[in-house]
N, C-alpha and C positions, 0 to 999 in steps of 0.2 A: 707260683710254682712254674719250671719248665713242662709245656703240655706239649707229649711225644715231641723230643730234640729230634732235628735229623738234619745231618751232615748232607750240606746242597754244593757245595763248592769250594773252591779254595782263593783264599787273597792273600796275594804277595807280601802283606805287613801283619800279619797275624795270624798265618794258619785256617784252620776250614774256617769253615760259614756254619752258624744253628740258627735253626727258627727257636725266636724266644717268645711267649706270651707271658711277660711279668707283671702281676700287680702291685700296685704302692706296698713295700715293702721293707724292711729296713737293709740300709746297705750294707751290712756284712753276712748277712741271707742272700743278696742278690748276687753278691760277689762268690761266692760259696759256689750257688748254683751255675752260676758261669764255669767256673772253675771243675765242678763237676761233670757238665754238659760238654766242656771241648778236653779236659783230660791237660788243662793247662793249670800248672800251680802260681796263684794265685796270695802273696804274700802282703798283709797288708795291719794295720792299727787295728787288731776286733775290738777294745771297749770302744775306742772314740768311734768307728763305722754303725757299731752298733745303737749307739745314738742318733746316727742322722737317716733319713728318710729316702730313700732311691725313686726314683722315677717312674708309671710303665714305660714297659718297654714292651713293644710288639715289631717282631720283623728278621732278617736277616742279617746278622751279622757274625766278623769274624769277633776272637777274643778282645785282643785290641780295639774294634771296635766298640763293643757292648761297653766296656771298660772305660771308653772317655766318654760313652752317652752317659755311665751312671754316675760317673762323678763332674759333670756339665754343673760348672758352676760352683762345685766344693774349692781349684786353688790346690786341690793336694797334687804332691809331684810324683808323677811315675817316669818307671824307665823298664822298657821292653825290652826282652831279650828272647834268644828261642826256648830258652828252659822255662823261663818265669815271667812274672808280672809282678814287681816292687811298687809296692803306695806306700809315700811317706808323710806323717802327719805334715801340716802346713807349718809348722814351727820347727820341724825336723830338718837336718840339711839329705838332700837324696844322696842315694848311699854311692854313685858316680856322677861325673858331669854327664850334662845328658848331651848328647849329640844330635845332626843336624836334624835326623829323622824319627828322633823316639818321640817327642811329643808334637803332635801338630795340634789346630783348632777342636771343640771340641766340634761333637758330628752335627754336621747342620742339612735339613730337610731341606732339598730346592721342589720346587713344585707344592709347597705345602708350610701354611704357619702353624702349625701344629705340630707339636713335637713329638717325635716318632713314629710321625704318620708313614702310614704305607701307599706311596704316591698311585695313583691310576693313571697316570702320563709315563712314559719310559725315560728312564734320567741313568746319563754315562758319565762315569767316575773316572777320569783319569788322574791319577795317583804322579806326582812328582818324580818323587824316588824313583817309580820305573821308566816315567820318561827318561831320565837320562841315564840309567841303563844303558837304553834303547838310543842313545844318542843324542836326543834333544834337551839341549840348553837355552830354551829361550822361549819369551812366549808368541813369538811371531812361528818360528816353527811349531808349534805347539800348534797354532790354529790353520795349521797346513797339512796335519795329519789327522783333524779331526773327521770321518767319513762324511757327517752332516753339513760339514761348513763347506761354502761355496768359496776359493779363495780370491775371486774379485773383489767388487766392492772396492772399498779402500784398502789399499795395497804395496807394497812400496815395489812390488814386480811388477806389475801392472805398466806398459810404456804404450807407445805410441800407436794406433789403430784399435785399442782396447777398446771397444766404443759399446760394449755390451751396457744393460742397466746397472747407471750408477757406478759403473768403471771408473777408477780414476787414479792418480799418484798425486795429490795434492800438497801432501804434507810428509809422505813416506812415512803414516803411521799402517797399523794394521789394527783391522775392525772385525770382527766375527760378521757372517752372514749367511745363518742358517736357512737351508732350504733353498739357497740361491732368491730369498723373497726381498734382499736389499739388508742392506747394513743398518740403517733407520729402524727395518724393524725385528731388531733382533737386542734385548737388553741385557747388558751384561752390569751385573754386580759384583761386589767387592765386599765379604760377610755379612753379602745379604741386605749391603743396602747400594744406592744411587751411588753413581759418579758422574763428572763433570762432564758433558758431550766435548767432543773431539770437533776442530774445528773446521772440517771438508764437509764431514757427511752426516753431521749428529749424530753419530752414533759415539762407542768410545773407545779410547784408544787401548786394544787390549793389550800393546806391546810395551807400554807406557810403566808396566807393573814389573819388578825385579823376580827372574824367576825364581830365587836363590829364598824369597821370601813366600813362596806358594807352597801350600802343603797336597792340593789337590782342586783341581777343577769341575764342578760338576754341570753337565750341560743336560738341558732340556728341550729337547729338539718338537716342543707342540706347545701349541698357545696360551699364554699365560697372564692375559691382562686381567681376570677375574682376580687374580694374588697380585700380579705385582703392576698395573699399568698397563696404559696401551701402548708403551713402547715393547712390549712381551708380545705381538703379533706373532712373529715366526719361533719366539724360545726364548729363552734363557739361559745365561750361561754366569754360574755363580764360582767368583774366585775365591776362594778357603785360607785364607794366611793363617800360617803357624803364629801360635798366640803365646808363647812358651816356650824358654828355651835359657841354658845355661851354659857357659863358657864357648869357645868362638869357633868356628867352622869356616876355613878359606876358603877358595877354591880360582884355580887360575886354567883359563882353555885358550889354547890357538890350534891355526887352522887355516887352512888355503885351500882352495879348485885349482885343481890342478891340470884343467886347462888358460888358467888366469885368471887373474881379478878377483875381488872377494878375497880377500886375504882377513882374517877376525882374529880379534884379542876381546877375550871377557876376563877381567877379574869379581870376587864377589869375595862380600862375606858376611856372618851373620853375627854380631851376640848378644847376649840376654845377661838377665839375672832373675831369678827369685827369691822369694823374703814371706815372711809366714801367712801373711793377706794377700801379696800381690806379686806382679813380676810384670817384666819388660823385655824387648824384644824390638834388636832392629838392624836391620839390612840395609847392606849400600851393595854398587855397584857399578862398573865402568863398561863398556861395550864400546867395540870402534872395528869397524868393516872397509873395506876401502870396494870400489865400485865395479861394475863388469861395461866395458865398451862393447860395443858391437863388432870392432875391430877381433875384439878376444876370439870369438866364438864363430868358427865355421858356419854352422845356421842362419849366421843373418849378414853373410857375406855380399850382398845383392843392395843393401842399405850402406849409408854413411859411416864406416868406421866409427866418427866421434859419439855416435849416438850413445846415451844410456840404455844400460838394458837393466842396471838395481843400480840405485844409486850409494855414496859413499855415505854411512851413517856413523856418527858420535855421539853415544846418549850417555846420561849417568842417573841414578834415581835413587832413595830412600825413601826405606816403609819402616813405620814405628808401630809396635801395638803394645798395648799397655791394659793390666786392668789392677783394682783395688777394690777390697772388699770394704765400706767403711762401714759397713756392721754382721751380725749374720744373716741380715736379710738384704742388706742393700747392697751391692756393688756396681761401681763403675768403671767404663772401661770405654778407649778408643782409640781407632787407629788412622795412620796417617799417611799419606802419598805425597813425594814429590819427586818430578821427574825433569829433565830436559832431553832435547834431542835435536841436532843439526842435520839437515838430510842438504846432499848437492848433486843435481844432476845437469845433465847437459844435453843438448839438441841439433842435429843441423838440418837444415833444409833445402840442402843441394845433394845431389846424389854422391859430389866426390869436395866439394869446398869447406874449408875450417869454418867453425861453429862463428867465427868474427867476420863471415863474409857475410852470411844469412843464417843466420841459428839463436840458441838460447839459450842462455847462462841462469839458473836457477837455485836456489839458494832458500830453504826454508829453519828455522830457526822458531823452535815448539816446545813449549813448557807446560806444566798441569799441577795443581795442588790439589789436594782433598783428605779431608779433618772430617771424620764421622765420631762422637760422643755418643755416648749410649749409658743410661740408667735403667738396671734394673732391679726389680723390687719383687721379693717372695712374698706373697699372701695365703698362707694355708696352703690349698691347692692350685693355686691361681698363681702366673710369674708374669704381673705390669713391666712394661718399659715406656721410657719416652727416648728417642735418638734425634738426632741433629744432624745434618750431614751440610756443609759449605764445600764448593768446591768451584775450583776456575783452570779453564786453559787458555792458552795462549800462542797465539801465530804470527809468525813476520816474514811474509815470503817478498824477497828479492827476485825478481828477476832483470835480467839486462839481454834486451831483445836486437843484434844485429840485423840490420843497418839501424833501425827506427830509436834505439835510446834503452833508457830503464825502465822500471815501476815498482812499486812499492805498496804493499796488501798487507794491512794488520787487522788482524780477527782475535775479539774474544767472548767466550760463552761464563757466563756466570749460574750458578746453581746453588740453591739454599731452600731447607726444606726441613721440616719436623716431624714428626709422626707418632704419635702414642697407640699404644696397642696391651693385648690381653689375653694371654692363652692358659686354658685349661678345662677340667673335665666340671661338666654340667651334671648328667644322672645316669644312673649305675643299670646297666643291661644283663642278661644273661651271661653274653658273651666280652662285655666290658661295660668301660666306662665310654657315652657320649662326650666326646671332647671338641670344645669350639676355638677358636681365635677371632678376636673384632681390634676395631681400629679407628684411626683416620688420621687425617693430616693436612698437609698444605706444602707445596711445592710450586717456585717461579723459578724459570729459565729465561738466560736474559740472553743476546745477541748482539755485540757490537761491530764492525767492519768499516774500515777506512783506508781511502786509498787517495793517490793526489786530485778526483775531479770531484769524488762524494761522499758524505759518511751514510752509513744506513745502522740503524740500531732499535731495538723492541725487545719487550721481552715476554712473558708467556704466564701468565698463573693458573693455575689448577688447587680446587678442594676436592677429596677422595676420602671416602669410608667403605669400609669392607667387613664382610665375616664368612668365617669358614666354618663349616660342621664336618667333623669325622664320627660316622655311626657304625660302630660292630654289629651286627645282624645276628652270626653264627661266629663261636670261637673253638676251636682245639676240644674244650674240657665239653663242649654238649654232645659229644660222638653223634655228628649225624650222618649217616650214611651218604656219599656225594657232595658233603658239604665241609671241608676242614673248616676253611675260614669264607667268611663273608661279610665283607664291609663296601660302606658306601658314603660318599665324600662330595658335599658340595659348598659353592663359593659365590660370592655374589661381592662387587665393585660396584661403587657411585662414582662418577668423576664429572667434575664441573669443568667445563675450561673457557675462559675467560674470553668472551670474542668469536667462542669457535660452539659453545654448544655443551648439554650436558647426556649421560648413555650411564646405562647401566648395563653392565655386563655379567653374565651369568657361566657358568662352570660347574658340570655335574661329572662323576665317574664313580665306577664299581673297581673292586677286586674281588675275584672268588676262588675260591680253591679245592677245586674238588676234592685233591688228596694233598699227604704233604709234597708230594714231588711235581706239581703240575696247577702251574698260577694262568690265570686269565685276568684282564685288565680293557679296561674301555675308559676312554675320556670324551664329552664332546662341550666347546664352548664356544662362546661369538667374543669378539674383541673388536675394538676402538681404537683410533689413531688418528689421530688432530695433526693436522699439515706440519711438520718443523719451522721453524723462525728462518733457518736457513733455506728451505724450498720454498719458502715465502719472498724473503727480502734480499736474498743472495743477487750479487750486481748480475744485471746481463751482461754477457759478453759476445764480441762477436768476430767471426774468423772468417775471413777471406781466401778462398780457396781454388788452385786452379779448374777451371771448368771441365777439363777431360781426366782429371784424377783417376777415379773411378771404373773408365771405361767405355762404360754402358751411359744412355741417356746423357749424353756428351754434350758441354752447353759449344753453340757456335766456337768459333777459332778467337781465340781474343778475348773470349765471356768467362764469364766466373761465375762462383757460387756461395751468397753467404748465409752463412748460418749462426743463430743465435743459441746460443747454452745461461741459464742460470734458472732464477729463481720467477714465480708465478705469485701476484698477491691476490688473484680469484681463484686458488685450489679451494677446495671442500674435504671435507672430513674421509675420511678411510676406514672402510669396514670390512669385516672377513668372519668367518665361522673354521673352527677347527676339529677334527674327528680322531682319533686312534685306537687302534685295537692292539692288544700283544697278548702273547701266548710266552711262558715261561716253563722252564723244563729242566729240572734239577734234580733224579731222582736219588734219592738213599742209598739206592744198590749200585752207583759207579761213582764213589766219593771222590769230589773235584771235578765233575761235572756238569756244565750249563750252557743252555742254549735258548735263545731268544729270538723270537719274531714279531716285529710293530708293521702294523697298515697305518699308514696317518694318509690325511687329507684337509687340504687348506683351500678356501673358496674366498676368495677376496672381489668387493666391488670397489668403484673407483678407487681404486688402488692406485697410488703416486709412484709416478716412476717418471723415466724418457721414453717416448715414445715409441724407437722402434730397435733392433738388435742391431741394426748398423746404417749410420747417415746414408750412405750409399745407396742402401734396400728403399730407401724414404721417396728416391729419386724414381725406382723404375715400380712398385708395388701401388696398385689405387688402392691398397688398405687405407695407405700415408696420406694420400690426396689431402685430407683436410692439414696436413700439416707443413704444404709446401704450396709457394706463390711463386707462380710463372711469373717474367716479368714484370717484375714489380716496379712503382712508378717511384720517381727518385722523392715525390712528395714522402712517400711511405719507407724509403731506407734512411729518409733524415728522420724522420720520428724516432725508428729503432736507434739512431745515432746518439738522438739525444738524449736516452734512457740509461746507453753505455760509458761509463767515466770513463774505462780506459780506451775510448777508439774502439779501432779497427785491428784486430791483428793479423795481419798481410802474409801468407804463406805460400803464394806465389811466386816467391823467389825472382821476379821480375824487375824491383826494385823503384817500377812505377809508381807514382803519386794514386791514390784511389778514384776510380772514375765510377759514382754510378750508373752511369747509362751503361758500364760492360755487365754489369749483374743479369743474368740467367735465371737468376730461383733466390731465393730466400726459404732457408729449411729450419722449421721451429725446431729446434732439440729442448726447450724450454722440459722443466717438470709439469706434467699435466697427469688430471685425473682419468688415468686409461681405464676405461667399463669395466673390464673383469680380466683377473686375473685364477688361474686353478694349479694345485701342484699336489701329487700325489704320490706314493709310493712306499716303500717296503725297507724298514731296517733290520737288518738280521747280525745277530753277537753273537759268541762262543767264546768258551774256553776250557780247556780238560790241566789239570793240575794233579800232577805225581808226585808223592814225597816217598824218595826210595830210601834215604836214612834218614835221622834228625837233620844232617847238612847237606843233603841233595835233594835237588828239586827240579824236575824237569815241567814246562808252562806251556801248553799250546794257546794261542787267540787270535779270534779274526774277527772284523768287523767289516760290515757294507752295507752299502747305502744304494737304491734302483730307485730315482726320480723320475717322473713327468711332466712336465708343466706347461703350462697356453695360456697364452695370451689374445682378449678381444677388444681390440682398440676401438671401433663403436660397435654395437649392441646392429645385429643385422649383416655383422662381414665373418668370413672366416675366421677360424680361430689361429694366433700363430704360433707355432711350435718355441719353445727358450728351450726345455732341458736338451739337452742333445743338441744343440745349435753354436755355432763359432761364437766366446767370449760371456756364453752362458754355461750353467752348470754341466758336466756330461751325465749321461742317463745311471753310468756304473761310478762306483769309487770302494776301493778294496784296501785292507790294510790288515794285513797277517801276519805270522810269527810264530817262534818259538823262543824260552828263555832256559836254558841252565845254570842252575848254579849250585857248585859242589865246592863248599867250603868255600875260600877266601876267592874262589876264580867263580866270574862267571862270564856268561856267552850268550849275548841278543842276534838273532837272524831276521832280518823283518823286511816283508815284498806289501811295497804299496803299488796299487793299479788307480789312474789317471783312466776313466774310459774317452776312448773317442767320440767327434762331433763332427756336424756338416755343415760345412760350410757354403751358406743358402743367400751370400749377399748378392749375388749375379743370379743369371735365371738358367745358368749352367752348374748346376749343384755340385762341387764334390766333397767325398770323405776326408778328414782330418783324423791319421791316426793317433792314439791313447798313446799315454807312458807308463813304463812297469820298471820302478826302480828296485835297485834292491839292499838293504843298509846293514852293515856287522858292526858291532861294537863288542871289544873286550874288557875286562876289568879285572883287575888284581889289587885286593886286600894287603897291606902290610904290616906288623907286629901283632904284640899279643895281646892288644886288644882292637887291631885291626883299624887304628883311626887316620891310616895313610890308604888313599887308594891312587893308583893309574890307573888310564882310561883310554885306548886311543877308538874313534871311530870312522869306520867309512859310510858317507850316504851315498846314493848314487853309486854303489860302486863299481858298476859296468858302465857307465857314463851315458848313459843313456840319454837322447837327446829329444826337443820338442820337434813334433814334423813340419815341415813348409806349409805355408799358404801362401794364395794370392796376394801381393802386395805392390806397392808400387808408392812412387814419392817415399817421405819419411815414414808412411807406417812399415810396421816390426815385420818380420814372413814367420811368425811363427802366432800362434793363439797363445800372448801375455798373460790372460784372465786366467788361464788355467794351468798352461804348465810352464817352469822353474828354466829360465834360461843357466842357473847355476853349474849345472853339471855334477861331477866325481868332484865329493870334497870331504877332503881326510883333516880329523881334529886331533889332538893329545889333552888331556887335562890331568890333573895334579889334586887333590883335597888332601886336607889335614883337619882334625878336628880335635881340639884341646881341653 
């Protein structure tokens, strides 16, 4: 039975939100009672529903939602409309083609193997569809508006003095990196299983996936190696593909900045089929950008013209998913990634001479596959799987370095891994059923890289078992005074890793509800994180630098400065604890209304990273002392010599032959295990939804993110500030709106806030002010059954620009890691759907 409905909110794919507490029930009761509880009709097969068995369901959802949790795994076709919900048997043809948005995946729990669980961690939904409402066609944008992600890391905006942790443009892919805690540890999945690391930073390439084939992203902004690994340190961010889909959906966008450069052409398209067991489903895609110079852009008029400020990208990719039922208990299903992508950027290193006098030609050329198989298997109450996942990328970076010659760097990561698993309910409570999920598997990561002086290659294995318990305490039907609901959730990881050490990691949280309208939530867990192959084995490199760059701490007239960047093969393991609390507030009496607050907190010990926010700082700050040699004797820069395949990279612009005896300093930028790391702070949601006819809808939302974070490179020195510091996270990040849509038009408003940061590499500090963009997108519906739309959008569209910093030589004057050298940039797009 429905125990007291109450209307908490409204979602933009289906109408309000109901708390549901359903028991195992059969599905044309379940479907019934949905249908009764939102007032939505509900048309469907009753003898054959009435034979098969529905799921619990405990939690919040809209119609559409509860709708594809209860039929997960039946195969039958629906199609959503605002009047109705059509189910048509599985041998039935659906009574239209369905289009790009009526059927997505069915609903998948992040933060939890348990199905239907009510996560105690905060987990944000963003929905497709209203992305690109909202403008955004892509998933690089996509991890640019999300409040929680730090957009450094790996980057393809990211250029030249970006020297924050783990900054970099390597590949010109984009990686998530929640919390600003490093790209490394932030795991991103693909239905909930592994993808193949990306080949700069181990982490993955989120941009790599076609957005045309996502139905929705779910992110998990707190720790999650207890579920899913110790690559889940700072979160999770689980990608949703639509698994279902019939007859063909185009869609064609361009678009320029219309200050220059960046000129974009995407096309896409998806289609499917179903058939009475199964169905298929698959997306391509083309994308091609052309690049922004420095030249373009007033703000970085002080630097070389030819510099890149984003480089020119060509990618194309397909995703396939497929499932078949070969019996009624057994189905199998899997889906499929492959992508490529060309990125070219360009350098110089004179203040006014072509990139062919002293500069650099650069050229990367990235590909990725990945095949995940999945069986699984009904047993009574119980639903076994086993999955598979292979997957590999691949790197070929060119570069051709004036005066000195070429090079040539090919990287690849392999990944292959299995995993069996088991969820369902254990013994029957007051207030429900105890429901668990257990596991384990096997997982090797492998690491190849080869360049003309060395190859380096290893690979990684890891065994992992896990289980989870979800316990109902108190439920709806026991009326207890102060208590609606009461449930408690914990989780427990084995992981062996091969050469590096074995942890178990632990994960507990509550939810409790005092009334229906007012949720509380607490998580707290430790997690694990075994060195990368690439922080490991990555070449050194090392770069020769003029000695008065900087400034400050200036080497003699003549001297230099080198510094070594890559990889360390005496790192140690990485550990952290994670905490959060949220408060939830939806009440009954203002329908479409919700409002949310999380406390998180992350405490990590030797935590891998580089060691300081900027080369510079390393020079004048004694925190750095241990990681900079005065004078170093030439015995000791041949050693580093001979470690480095490709040389010296000369950035002097002088054109002289290398002379040790001019060297000043050697400045380790290597990865090491920095003492402790801390970040903490506050995410606060909203949104108010009005339905003033059946076709009008007017959506307020806002989201923000208030971090703080320090860093203690040894145990005994001060602590140093990252959030709020030049090329780390900033302290604020806001992203708000409103949405209309009355009938076939609608209208997105939306102001993102970029807060500002100080810039603390001199011992003369100053402020770097934030950016406050602001983005309109309209959209018009055409015929009568609406499956033509236009679309044209503005981001940016008071053209708001990055502020100046200090800068000098080739670095950027603006802070890269954080805000968008792009500008005002207006798209048009076109869909058809057939």
């Amino acid at each position: 039975m429905i125990c007291c409905p109450s209307i908490a909110m409204a979602d933009e794919g289906g109408g309000q939100k109901v708390r549901y507490d359903f028991p195992p029930q059969s599905l044309s009761d379940a479907l019934l009672k949905v249908g009764e509880a939102t007032k939505r009709q509900i048309i469907f097969p009753g003898e054959v529903m009435a034979r098969l068995k529905a799921p619990e369901v405990h939690g919040l959802y809209s119609a559409d939602e509860v709708v594809r949790l209860l039929l997960a795994g039946t195969r039958f076709k629906v199609e959503f409309s605002r009047e109705a919900i059509y189910i048509s048997g599985r041998s039935e043809a659906a009574p239209t083609p369905l289009t790009e948005n009526d059927v997505t995946s069915d609903i998948t729990v992040t933060g939890s193997r348990i199905r239907g669980a009510i996560t105690s961690s905060p987990v944000f939904r963003y929905e497709t569809k209203q992305l690109r409402d909202e403008g955004v066609t892509d998933m690089r944008s996509l991890a640019a508006v999300i409040p929680q992600n730090f957009t450094g890391g790996q980057n393809p905006g990211v250029g030249t003095g970006g020297e924050g942790r783990g900054n970099s443009n390597g590949n010109s892919s984009t990686s998530l990196n929640l919390r600003g805690l490093g790209s490394d540890a932030t795991l991103t999945l693909m239905n909930g299983h592994r993808l193949a690391y990306n080949q700069n930073s181990n982490s993955v390439d989120f941009s790599s996936i076609p957005f045309a084939a996502v139905a929705r992203v779910e992110v998990m902004p707190d720790g999650a190696s207890a579920i899913y690994g110790s690559d889940a340190v700072g979160g999770v961010a689980n990608i949703i593909l639509k698994d279902s889909f019939e007859g063909l959906w185009a869609n064609a966008i361009i678009g320029a900045a219309t200050e220059g450069g960046y000129i974009t052409q995407s096309y896409n398209a998806v289609t499917g089929q179903n058939w009475g067991s199964g169905g298929l489903m698959i997306t391509g895609n083309y994308d091609r950008s052309t690049g922004i110079l420095a030249g373009e852009r007033p703000f970085t008029s002080t630097v070389n013209p030819a510099i890149s400020l984003f480089p020119l990208l060509k990618a194309f990719g397909f995703v396939a998913v497929a499932h078949q039922d070969l019996s009624q208990k057994l189905t199998l299903s899997v889906d499929a990634l492959y992508s490529e992508r060309d990125a070219y950027n360009q350098y110089a290193y004179t203040l006014t001479g072509p990139v062919t006098q002293s500069g650099l030609y650069r050229h990367s050329s990235n590909w990725s596959l990945n095949v995940a198989p999945k069986l699984n298997y009904t047993a009574g109450e119980w639903n076994l799987f086993i999955q598979g996942v292979y997957g590999k990328t691949g790197v070929t970076t060119v570069s051709r370095l004036y005066p000195s010659g070429s090079s040539t760097v090919r990287m690849k990561n392999d990944t292959i891994g299995v995993e069996v698993g088991a969820e369902g309910r254990l013994l029957a409570l007051p207030a429900g059923f105890i429901r668990a999920a257990v596991g384990g598997g096997y997982r090797k990561d492998s690491l190849h890289s080869q360049s003309a002086a060395r190859k380096v290659g290893g690979d990684q294995e890891s065994h992992f078992a896990y289980g989870e318990l979800g316990v109902p305490i108190v439920g709806p039907a026991m009326s207890i005074p102060g208590v609606y609901r009461l449930n408690f959730d914990a989780a427990l990881r084995y992981e062996d890793y091969r050469g590096v050490g074995s942890v178990v990691t632990p994960k507990l949280g509550v939810n409790w509800s005092p009334t229906p309208d007012f949720d509380l939530k607490g998580s707290w867990g430790r997690s694990f994180k075994a060195p990368t192959l690439y922080q490991r084995l990555v070449f050194p490199e090392l770069t020769l630098f003029p000695g008065d760059l900087w400034g400050e701490r200036s080497a003699p007239a003549g001297q230099t400065i080198l510094q070594i960047d890559g990889g360390n093969a005496d790192l140690k393991p990485e550990r952290a604890s994670n905490l959060s609390a949220t408060v939830v507030l939806h009440p009954r009496s203002l329908t479409g209304f919700s409002v949310s607050a999380t406390y998180f907190k992350v405490n990590y010990r030797d935590r891998i990273a580089m060691p300081a926010v900027a080369v510079s700082r390393m020079l004048t700050d004694p925190v750095y002392a241990g990681f900079v040699s005065l004078n170093p004797t030439s015995a000791g820069i041949e050693q580093l010599l001979s470690q480095a395949p490709a040389g010296i990279l000369d950035v002097t612009g002088t054109g002289q032959p290398f002379d040790p005896a001019s060297v000043f300093a050697i400045v380790d930028y290597r990865y090491t295990n920095v003492s402790r790391d801390r970040a903490e702070g506050v995410d606060v949601s909203g949104s108010y939804s009005l339905d003033f006819t059946p076709h009008s809808k007017v959506t307020l939302q806002v989201s923000a993110t208030y971090l703080s974070s320090q860093r203690v490179v040894v145990d005994g020195l001060a602590a140093v500030e990252m959030a709020g510091t030049i090329y780390y996270p900033p302290h604020v990040r806001v992203r708000g709106g409103v949405s209309i849509d009355r009938g076939p038009l609608s209208v997105n408003a939306i102001v993102n806030h970029i807060g500002g940061v100080k810039d603390n590499r001199l011992a003369a500090q100053v402020n770097v002010d934030g950016m406050t963009t602001f983005d309109l997108t309209l959209k018009r519906r055409f015929g009568d059954d609406r499956s033509v739309e236009a679309q044209i959008s503005a981001a940016n569209l008071f053209n708001a620009r990055p502020d100046h910093i200090r800068a000098t030589g080739i670095n950027l004057p603006y802070d890269s890691a954080n805000y968008s050298p792009i500008g005002r940039y207006i798209s048009f797009s076109i869909t058809k759907a057939m």
